[in-house]
N, C-alpha and C positions, 0 to 999 in steps of 0.2 A: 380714476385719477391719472392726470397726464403731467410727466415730471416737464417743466423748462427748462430753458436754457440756461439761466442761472440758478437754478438750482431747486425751484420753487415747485410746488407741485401746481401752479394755480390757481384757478377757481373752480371750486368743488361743485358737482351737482347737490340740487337742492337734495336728491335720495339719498348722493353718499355725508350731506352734511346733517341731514335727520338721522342718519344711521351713526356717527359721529357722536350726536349730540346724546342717543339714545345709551350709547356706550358711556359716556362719562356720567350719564345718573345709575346706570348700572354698577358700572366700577365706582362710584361712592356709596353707594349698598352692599357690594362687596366688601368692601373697606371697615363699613362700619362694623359687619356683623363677625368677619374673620381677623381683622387687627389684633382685636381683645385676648384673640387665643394665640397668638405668634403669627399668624400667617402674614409674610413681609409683601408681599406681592405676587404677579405671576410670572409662570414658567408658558414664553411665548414661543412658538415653531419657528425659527426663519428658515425659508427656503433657502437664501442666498447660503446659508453657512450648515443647512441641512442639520442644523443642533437645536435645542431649546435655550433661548435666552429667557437670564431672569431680571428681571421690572419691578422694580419697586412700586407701590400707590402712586408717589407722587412724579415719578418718571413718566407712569402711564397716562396721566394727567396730562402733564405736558404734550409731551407727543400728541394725546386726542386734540388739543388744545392747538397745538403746531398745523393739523390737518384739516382742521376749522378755518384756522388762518391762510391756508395756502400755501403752504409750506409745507418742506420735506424735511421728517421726523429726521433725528439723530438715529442712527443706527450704533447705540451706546446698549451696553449690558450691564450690570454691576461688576463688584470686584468678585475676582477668585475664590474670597474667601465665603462670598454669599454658601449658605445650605439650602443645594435645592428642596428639603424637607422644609423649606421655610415658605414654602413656594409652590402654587398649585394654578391648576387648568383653569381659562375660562370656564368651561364648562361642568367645572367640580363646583366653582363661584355660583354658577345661573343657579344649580341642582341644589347646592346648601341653601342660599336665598328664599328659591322656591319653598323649602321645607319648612327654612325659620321661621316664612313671611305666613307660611301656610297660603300663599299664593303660588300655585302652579304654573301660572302664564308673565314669568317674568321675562318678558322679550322672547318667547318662545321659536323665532324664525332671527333673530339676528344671531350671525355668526359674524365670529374673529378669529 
């Protein structure tokens, strides 16, 4: 993804828009099966700020949604007051899933 001039990230390759799209049914599998016990959403790496930021479901949405579009996600966190114990890893999401679902191969090669 190449950002524009105004601001946009453009038009996404077809691989990073299937990887995209692949993300947003994961993350509503995520959603469904960790909501129920508190888990508010995740705690994402950013580089630029070298901290984890935390993401709500419906934050994450967007954003996937924004990158679909061609567009450049907000670079928003929640509030201060979020508990990152409310809050947990891609890759805690894939490995619970996997176990709920008793399916092992939940998108096994996509990373975020």
């Amino acid at each position: 993804m190449t950002a524009t001039p105004g601001g946009g990230l453009g038009p996404i390759s077809a691989a990073e828009a299937a990887s995209a799209r692949a993300d947003l049914v994961d993350l509503h599998l995520f959603e469904s099966y960790l909501a129920p016990v508190g888990v508010k959403g995740l705690a994402v790496w950013c580089d630029d700020c070298a901290k984890d930021h935390l993401h709500g479901w419906f934050q994450l949405r967007m954003a996937l949604s924004q990158i679909l579009a061609g567009l450049e996600p907000e670079h928003a966190v929640l509030d201060d007051t979020a508990s990152e114990t409310e809050f947990v890893s891609w890759d805690f999401c894939r490995g619970f899933a996997a176990h709920a679902s008793g399916n092992f191969a939940v998108h096994p090669t996509t990373t975020t």
